[in-house]
C-alpha positions in Angstrom: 106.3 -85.8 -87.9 105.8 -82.3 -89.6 108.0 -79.3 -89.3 109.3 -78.7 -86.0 109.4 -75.4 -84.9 112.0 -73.7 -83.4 112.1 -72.4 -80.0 113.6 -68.8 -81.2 110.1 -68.3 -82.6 107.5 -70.9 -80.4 106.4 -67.8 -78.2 103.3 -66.7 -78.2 101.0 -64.7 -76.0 98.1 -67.1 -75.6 96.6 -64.2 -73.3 94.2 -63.4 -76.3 93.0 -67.0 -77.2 89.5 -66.9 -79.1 87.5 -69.4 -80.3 88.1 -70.9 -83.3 86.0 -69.4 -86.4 86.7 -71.1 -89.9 87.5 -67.8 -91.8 90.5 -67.6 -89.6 92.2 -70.0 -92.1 90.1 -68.9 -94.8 93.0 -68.4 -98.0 95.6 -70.2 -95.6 97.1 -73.8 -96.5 97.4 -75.6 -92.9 98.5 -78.5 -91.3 96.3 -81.2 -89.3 97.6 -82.3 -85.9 101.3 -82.9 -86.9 101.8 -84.2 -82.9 99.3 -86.8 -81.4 97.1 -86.2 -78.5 99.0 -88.5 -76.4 102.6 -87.8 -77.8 101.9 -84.2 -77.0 100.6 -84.7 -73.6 104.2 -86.5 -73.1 105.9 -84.0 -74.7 103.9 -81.6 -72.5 104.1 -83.4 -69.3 108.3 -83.1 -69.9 108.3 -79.6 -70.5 106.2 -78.8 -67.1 108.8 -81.0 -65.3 112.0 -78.5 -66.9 109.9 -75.6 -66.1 109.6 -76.9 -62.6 113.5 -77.7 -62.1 114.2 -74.4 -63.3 111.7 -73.0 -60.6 113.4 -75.5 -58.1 117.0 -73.6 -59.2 116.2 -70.4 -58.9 114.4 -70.9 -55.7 117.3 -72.8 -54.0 119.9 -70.4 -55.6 123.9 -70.4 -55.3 126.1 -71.7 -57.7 124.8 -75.7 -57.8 122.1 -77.6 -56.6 121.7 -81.2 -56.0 118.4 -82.2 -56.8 117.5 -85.6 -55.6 113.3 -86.1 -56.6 110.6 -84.1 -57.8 107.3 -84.8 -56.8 105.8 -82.7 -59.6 101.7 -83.5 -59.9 99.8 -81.9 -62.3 95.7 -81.7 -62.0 92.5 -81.0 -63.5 94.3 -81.5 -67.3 92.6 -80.6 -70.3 93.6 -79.5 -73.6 92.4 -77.4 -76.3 93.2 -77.5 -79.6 94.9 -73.4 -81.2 96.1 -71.9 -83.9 99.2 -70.2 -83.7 100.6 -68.4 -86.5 103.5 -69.4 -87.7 104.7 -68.9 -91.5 107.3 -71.6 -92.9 108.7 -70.9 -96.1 112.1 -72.5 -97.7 114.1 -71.5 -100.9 117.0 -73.4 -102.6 120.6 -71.8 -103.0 123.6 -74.2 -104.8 121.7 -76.7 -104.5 121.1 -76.9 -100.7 117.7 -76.1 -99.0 117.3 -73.3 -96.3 114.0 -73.1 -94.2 112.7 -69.8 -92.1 110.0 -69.4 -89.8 108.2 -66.4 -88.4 106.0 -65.8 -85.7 103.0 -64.5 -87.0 102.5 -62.8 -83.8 105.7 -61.3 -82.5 107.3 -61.2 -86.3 110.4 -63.0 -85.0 112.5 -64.8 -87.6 114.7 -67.7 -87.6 116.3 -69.6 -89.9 119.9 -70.6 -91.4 121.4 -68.6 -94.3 123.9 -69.5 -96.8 127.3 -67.9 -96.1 129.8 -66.6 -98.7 133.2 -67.8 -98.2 134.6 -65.3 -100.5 132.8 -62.4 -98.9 133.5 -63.0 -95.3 137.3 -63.5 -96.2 137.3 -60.3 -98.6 135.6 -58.5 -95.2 138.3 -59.9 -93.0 140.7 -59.1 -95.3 139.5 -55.1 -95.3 139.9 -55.2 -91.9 143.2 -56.4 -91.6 144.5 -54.3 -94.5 142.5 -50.8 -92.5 144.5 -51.9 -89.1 148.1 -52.4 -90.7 147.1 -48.9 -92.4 146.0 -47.1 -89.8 148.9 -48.9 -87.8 151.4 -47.4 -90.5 149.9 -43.7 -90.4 150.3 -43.7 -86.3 153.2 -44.9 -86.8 154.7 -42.4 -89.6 152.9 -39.1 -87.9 154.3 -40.1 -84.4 
């Protein structure tokens, strides 16, 4: 299986699907199906059903819900194959490698960072050291 994208940046308005023209990828490296037809149509079928349980929810209201079946039934499937554009790009830091993705429609961006253990405690550390100061000032001019 290829790179799975994250949810933070897996929405797209599909409201302005077209049909698929080579140039669109022209310059582009791109991926074939990284998802079979069938495993998708699982995959899909599973996501409908939480979409539906969260409709049931919301419908029902109030704090909890038992849910006991779902007769969920879905008709007159197809599938198409899109594009959606989605940049993945990776870079190496001390020796560890970090991946971000963007949404080449909305521009959102996700990915993990490397954090600086000597930065974040200097930053504490300046904040710590402003509060006793600012504590000692109040304390002196009062």
């Amino acid at each position: 299986r290829g790179s799975q994208i994250p949810r933070e940046v897996s929405n797209w308005s599909l409201d302005g699907l077209k049909t698929f023209d080579t140039k669109y990828l022209a310059g582009y490296v791109t991926e074939k199906y990284t998802i079979p037809l069938k495993d998708g149509h699982l995959e899909a079928n599973k996501e409908a059903e939480k979409i539906a349980q969260n409709w049931i929810r919301r419908d029902i209201g109030g704090d909890t819900q038992r849910i006991s079946t779902i007769d969920m039934r879905l008709s007159e499937e197809t599938f198409k194959h899109i594009l959606l554009p989605v940049y993945i790009s990776s870079y190496n830091y001390n020796n560890k490698k970090y991946n971000f993705f963007v949404n080449g429609q909305t521009g959102v961006i996700y990915g993990k960072r490397p954090y600086s253990f000597w930065k974040i405690f200097l930053a504490v550390l300046a904040v710590i050291i402003i509060i006793v100061l600012i504590t000692l000032v109040a304390q002196y001019s009062g």
